[in-house]
C-alpha positions as CSV (number, residue, x, y, z in Angstrom):
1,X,46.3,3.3,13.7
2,X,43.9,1.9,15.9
3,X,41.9,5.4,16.5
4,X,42.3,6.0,12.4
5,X,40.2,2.5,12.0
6,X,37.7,2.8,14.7
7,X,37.3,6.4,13.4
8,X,36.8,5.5,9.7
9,X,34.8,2.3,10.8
10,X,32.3,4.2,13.0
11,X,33.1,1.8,16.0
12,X,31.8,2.6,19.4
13,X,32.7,1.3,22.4
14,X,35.4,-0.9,20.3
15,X,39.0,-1.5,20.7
16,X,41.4,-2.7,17.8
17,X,43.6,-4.9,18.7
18,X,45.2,-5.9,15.6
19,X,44.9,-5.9,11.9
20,X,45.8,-7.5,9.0
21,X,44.8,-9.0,4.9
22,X,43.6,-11.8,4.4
23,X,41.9,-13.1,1.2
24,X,42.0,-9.7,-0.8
25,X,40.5,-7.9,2.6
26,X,41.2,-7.0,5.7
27,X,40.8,-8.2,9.1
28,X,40.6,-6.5,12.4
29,X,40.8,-7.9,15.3
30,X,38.4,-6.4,18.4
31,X,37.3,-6.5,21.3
32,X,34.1,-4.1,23.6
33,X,35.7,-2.3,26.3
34,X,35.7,-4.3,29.2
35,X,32.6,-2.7,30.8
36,X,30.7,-3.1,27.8
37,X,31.4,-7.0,27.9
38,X,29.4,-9.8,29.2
39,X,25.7,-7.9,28.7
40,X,23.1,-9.8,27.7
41,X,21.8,-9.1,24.3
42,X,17.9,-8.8,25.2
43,X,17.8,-6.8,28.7
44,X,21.4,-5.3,28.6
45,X,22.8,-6.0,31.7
46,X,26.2,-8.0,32.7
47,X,26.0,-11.7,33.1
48,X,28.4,-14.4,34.4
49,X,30.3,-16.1,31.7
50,X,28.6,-19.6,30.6
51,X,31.4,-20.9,28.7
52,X,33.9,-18.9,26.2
53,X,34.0,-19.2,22.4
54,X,35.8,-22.1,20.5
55,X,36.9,-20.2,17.5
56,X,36.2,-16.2,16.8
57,X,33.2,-14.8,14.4
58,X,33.5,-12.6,11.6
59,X,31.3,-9.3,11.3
60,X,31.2,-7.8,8.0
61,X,31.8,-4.4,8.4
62,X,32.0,-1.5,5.8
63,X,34.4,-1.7,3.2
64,X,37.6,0.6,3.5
65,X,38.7,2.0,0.2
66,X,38.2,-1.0,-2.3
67,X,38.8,-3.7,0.0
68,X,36.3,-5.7,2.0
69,X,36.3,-5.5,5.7
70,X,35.7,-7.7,8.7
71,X,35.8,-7.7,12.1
72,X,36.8,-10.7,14.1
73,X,36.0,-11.3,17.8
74,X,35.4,-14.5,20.0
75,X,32.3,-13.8,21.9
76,X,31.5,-15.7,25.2
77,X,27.8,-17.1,25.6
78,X,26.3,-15.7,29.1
79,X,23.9,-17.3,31.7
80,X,21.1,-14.3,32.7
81,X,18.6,-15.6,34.6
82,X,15.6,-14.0,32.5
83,X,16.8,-15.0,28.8
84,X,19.0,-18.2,29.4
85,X,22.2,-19.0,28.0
86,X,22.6,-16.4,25.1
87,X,25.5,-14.9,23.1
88,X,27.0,-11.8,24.5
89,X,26.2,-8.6,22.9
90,X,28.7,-6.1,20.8
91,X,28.5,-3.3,20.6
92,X,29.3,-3.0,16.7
93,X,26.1,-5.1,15.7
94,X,22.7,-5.9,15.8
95,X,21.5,-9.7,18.2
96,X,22.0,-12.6,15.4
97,X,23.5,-10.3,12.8
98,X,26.6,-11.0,11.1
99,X,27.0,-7.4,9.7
100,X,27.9,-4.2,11.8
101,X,25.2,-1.8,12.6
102,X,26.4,0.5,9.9
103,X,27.0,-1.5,7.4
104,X,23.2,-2.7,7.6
105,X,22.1,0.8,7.9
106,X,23.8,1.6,4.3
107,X,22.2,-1.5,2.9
108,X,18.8,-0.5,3.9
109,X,19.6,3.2,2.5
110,X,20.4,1.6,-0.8
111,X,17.2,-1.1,-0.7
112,X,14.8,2.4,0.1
113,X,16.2,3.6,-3.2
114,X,17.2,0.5,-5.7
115,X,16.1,-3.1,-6.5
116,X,17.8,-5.4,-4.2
117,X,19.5,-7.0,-7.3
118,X,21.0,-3.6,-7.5
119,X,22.3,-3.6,-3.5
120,X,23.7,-7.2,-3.5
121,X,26.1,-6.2,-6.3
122,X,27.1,-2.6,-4.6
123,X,27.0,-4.3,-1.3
124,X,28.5,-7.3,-2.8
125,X,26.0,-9.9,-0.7
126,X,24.0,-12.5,-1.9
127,X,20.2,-10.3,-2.7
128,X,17.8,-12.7,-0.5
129,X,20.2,-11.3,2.6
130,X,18.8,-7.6,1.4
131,X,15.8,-8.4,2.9
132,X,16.8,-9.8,6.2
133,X,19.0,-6.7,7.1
134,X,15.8,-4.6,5.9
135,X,13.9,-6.5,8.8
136,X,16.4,-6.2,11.2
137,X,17.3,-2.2,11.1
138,X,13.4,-1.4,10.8
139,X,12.6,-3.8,14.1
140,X,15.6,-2.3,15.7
141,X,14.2,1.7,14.6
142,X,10.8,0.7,15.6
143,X,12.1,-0.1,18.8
144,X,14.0,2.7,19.0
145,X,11.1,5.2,18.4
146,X,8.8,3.6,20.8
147,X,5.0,3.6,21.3
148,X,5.3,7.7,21.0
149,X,5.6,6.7,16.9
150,X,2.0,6.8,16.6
151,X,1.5,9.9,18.8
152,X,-0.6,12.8,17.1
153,X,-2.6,10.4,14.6
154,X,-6.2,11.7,14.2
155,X,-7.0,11.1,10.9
156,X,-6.4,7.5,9.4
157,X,-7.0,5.5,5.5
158,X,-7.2,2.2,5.5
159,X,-7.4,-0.4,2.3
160,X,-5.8,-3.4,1.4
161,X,-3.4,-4.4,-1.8
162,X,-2.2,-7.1,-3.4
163,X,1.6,-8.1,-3.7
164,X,1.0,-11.1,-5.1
165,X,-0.5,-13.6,-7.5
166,X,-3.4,-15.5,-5.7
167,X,-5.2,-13.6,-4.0
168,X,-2.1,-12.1,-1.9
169,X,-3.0,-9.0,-0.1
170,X,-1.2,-6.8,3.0
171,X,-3.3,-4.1,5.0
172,X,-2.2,-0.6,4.9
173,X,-3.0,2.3,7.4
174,X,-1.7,5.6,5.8
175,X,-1.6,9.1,8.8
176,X,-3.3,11.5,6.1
177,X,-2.2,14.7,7.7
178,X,1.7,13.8,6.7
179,X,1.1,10.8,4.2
180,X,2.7,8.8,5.4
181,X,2.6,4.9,5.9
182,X,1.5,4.4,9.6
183,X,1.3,0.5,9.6
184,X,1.4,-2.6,7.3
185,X,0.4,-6.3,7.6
186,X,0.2,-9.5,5.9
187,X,-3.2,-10.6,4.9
188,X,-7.0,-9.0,4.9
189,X,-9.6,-9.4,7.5
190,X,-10.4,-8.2,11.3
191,X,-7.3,-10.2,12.8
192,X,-4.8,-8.2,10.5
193,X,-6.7,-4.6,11.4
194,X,-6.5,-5.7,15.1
195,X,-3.1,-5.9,15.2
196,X,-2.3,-2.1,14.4
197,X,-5.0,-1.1,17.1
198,X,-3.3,-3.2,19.9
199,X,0.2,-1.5,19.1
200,X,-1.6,1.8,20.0
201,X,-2.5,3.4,23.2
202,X,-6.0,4.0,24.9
203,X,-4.9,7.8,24.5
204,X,-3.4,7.5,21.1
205,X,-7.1,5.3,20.0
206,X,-9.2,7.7,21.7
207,X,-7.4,10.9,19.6
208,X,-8.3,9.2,16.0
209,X,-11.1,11.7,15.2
210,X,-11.3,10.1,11.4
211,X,-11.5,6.8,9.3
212,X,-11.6,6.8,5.2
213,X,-12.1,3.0,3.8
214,X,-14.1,1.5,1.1
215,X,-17.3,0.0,2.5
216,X,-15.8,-3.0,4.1
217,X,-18.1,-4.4,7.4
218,X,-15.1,-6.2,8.4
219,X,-12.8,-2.6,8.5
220,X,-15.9,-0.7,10.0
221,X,-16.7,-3.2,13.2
222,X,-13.3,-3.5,14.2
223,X,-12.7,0.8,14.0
224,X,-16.2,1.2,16.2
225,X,-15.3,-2.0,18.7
226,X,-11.4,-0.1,19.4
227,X,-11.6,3.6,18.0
228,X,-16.0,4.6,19.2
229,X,-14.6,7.9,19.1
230,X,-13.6,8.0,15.3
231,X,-16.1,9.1,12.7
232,X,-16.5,6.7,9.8
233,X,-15.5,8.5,6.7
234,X,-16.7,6.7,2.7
235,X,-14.1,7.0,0.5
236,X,-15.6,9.0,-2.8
237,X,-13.9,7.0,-5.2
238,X,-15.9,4.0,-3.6
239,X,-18.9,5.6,-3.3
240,X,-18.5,6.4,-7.7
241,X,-17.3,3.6,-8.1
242,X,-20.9,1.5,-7.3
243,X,-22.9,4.0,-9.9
244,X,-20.2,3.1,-12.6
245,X,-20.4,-0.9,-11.9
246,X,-24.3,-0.1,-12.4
247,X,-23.6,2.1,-15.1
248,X,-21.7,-0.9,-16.9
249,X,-23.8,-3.2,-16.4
250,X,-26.5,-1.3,-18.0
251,X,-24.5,-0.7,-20.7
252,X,-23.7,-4.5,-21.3
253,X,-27.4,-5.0,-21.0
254,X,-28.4,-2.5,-23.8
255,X,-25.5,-3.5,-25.8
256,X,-26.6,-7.5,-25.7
257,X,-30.4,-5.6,-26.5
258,X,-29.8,-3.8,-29.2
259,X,-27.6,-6.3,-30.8
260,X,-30.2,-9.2,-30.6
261,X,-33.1,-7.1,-32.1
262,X,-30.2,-5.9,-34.8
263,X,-30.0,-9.6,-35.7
264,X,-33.3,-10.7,-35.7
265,X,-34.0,-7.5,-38.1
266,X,-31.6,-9.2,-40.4
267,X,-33.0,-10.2,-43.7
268,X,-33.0,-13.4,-44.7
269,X,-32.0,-14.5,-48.2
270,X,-32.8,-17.2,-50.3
271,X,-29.7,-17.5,-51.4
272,X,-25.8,-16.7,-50.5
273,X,-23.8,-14.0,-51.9
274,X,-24.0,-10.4,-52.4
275,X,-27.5,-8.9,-52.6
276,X,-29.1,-8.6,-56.1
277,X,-30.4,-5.5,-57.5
278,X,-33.3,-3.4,-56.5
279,X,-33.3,-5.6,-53.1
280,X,-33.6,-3.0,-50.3
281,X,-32.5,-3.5,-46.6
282,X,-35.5,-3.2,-44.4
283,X,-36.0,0.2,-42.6
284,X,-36.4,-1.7,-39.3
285,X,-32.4,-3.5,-40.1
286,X,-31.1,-0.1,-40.4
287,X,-33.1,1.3,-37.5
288,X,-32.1,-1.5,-35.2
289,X,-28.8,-1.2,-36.7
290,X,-28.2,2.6,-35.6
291,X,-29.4,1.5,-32.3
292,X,-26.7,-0.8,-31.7
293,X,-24.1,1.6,-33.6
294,X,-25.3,4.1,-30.6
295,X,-24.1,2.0,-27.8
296,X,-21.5,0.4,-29.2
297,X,-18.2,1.3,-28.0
298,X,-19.6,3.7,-25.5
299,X,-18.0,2.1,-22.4
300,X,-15.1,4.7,-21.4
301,X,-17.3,8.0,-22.3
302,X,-19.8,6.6,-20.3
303,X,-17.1,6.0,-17.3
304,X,-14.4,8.6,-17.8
305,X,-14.9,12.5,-16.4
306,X,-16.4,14.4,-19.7
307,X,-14.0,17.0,-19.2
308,X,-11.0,14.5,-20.4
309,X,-12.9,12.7,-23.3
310,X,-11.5,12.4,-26.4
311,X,-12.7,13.7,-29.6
312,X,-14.5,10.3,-30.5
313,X,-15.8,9.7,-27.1
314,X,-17.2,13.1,-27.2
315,X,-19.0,12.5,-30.4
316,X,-20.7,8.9,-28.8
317,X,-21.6,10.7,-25.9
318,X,-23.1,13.6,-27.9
319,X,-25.0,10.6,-30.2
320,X,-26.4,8.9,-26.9
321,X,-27.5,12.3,-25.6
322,X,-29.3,12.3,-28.7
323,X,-31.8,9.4,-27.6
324,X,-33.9,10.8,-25.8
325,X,-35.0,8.7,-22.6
326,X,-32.6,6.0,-23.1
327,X,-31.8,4.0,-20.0
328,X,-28.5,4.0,-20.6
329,X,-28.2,8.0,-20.7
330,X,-30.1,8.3,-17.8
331,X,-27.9,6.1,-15.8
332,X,-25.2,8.4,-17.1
333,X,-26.4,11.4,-15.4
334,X,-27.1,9.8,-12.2
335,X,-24.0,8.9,-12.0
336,X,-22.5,12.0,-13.5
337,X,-25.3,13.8,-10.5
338,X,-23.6,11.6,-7.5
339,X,-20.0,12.5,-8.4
340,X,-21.7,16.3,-8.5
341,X,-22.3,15.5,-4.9
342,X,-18.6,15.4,-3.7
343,X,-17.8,18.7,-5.6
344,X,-20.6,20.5,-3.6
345,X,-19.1,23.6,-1.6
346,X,-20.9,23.4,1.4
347,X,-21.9,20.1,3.5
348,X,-25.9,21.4,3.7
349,X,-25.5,21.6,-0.3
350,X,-23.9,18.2,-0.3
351,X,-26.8,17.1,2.0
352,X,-29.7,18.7,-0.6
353,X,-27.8,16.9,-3.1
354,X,-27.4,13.4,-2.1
355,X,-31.3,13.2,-0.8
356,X,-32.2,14.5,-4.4
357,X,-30.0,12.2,-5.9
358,X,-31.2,9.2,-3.4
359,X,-35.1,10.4,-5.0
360,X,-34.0,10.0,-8.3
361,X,-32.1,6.8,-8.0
362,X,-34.7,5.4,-6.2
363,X,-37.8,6.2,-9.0
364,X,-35.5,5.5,-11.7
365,X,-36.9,2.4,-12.9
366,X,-33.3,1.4,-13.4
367,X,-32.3,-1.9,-11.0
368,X,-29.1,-1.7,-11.4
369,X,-28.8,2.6,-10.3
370,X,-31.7,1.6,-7.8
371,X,-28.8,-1.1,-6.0
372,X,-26.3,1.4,-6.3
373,X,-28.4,3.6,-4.4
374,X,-29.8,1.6,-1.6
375,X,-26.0,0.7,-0.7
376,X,-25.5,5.2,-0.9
377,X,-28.8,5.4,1.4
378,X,-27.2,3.0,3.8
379,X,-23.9,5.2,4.5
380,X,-25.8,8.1,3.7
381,X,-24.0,10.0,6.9
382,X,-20.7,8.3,6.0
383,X,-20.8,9.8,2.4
384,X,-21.5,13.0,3.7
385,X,-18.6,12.8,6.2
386,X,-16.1,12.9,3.1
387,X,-17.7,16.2,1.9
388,X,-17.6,17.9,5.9
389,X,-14.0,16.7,6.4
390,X,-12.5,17.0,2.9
391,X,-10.4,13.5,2.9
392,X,-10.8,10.5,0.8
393,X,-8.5,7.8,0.1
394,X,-6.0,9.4,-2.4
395,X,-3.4,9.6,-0.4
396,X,-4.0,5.6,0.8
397,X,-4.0,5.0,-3.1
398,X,-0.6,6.6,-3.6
399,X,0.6,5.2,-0.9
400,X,-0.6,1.8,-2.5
401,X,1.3,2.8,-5.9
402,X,4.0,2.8,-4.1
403,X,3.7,-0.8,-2.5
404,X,3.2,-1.5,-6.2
405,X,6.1,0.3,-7.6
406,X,8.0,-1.2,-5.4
407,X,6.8,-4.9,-5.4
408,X,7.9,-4.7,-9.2
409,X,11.5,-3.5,-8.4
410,X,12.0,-6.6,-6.7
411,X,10.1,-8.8,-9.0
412,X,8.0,-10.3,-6.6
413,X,8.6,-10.8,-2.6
414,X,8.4,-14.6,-0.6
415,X,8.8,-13.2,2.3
416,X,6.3,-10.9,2.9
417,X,7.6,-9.8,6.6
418,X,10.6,-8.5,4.3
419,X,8.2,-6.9,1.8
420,X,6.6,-5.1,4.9
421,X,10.0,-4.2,6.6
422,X,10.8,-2.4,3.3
423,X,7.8,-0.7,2.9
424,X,7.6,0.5,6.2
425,X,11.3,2.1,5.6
426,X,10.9,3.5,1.8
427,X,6.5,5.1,3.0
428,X,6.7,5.6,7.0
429,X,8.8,7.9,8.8
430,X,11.2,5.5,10.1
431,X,13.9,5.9,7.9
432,X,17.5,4.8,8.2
433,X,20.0,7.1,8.2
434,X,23.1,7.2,6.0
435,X,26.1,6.2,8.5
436,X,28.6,9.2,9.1
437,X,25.7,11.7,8.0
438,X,22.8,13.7,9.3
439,X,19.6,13.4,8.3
């Protein structure tokens, strides 16, 4: 009966010694084999007894049939000379876990795929202890793998997202050759950034050939102080993303234009009430009028890519492209000519591009396109990298819809070392495997 339950159980290393129900489960008692017994938990090896256990522990293991399962064992605390006085180690579960190693591993499983609401009630546990296993079985593969995890990276993303209300962010750093989720941490700034870099060797720094971020200073001086060999890559959707804030604004700017000479073209009556007859609006009211009509309600066919317009954002665009010389239409097509330059097929075509678009932005006589491109002229070589190399951030931004996606099953995270541990098991490629199967 013994072999039937260690074989069922998954035990390792384990001897049953006795078995019985108690409280609509069942019990086992066990013991490690006797060399097994007496390590220390941190470094391993055998240690003179301190003192033995008072009363025996319970380990939940998983269930058999219907029934809940535990293992019981009275483990003896140890004296090593390098960690103290510390509880021996068993081989059935994880240091300061009161769940065998399997029965954590199918709980993570489950988290990677449900809402932890959803694993408390199949795992029938209480849902804030979801999150603690999820630490413990991605510390313990982390460990596991080794430094060799982060072998063959050479071309990185990095961004930041927010889980939480406040001004809550965590740092991601997504491998863009397999897509996956390389690292994670709590917080923005060149601290949080440092940490990934320290976890890496001089060999693995030295082989990152490629960085894509937004234009951060705080990302790009800590890549150049630990990675000089990596070449700094601007994200495209960035780079776009400055000619549509000036593009907006120049929008707004028109709009509050227009709609102030509308007004003061206004007539004024004597009187209240609905216009007499024979009294005529005055052609400068309507002109002003159609004006303000023109840029009114122009703001996502201004921003979106023409080819997905709707039918009424085609026909505003088509009325705005009918003033001729309006500010606002030219800052449409420089911005519509600078997301021309990342579709360029060649880099030297990308580089004529840019430096024609740089000459336009800059004799514009537009402030708010001529900003947008004095930040372009400063990462003129960085912008140009994204074209040579062919990356961006999209696969950091699904990545990030993912953090997102899953910061919404759960309903929110406190415990943000949690939220990472579960990210790093559902995005990297440290993934726990379902007991008694292969991957």
């Amino acid at each position: 009966m013994g072999k039937i339950l260690r074989y069922a159980l998954g035990l390792v290393k384990t001897v049953v010694t006795g078995c019985r129900m108690e409280g609509g489960g069942v019990v086992l008692s066990v013991r490690p084999w006797a060399r097994e017994a007496r390590r220390c938990p941190v470094c391993g090896r055998r240690r003179p007894v301190h003192d033995a256990a008072r009363s025996p522990r319970l380990w939940r293991a998983m269930d058999l049939a219907r029934s809940r399962c535990h293992l019981e064992y009275a483990p003896s605390r140890v004296r090593c000379p390098e960690h103290g006085v510390v509880t021996e180690r068993v081989p059935w579960a994880r240091p300061r876990s009161r769940f065998t190693r399997d029965f954590e591993d199918w709980v993570a499983c489950l988290a990677v795929r449900c809402c932890a609401s959803a694993v408390a009630e199949l795992a029938r546990v209480e849902w804030h202890t979801v999150g603690g296993i999820c630490s413990r079985v991605f510390a313990d593969l982390e460990a596991s793998r080794g430094a060799g995890r982060h072998d063959g990276l050479r071309r990185i993303g990095i961004d930041e997202t927010g889980y939480r209300k406040g001004c809550r962010y965590v740092t991601v750093v997504v491998d863009h050759d397999t897509g996956r989720l390389v690292w994670a941490g709590d917080g923005v700034g060149k601290e949080v950034l440092r940490g990934l870099l320290r976890r890496l060797t001089r060999e693995q720094r030295r082989g990152i050939g490629a960085v894509t971020a937004d234009g951060a200073r705080w990302m790009r001086s800590v890549v150049r102080r630990w990675c000089p060999s990596a070449r700094w890559v601007m994200d495209p959707f960035h780079v776009v993303a400055w000619a549509d804030d000036a593009l907006e604004a120049v929008r707004r700017g028109e709009w509050r234009e227009a709609k102030r000479a509308a007004d003061a073209a206004r007539p004024r009556r004597s009187r209240p009430g609905r216009p007499s007859r024979g009294d005529e609006t005055p052609r400068e009211h309507l002109e002003a009028k159609a004006a303000a009509d023109a840029v009114r309600g122009t703001r996502w066919a201004l921003l979106k890519d023409p080819a997905g317009l709707t039918d009424a954002q085609r026909a505003k665009l088509e009325a705005l492209k009918g003033r001729a010389g309006s500010r606002l239409l030219r800052a449409w097509e420089l911005k519509e000519d600078l997301r021309a330059v990342f579709r360029a097929p060649t880099a030297a075509e990308a580089s004529r591009r840019l430096d024609g678009w740089l000459s336009r932005a800059s004799r514009c006589r537009i402030e708010q396109m001529a900003d947008a491109g004095r930040k372009v002229r400063r990462r003129r070589d960085d912008v140009l990298a994204a074209v040579e190399l062919g990356i961006g951030n999209g696969r950091v931004e699904a990545v990030n819809n993912k953090i997102k996606v899953t910061v919404r099953m759960g309903y929110g995270f406190r415990n943000v070392d949690n939220l990472v541990s579960l990210l790093m098991l559902r995005c990297s490629d440290v993934r726990p495997a379902i007991p008694g199967r292969a991957m």
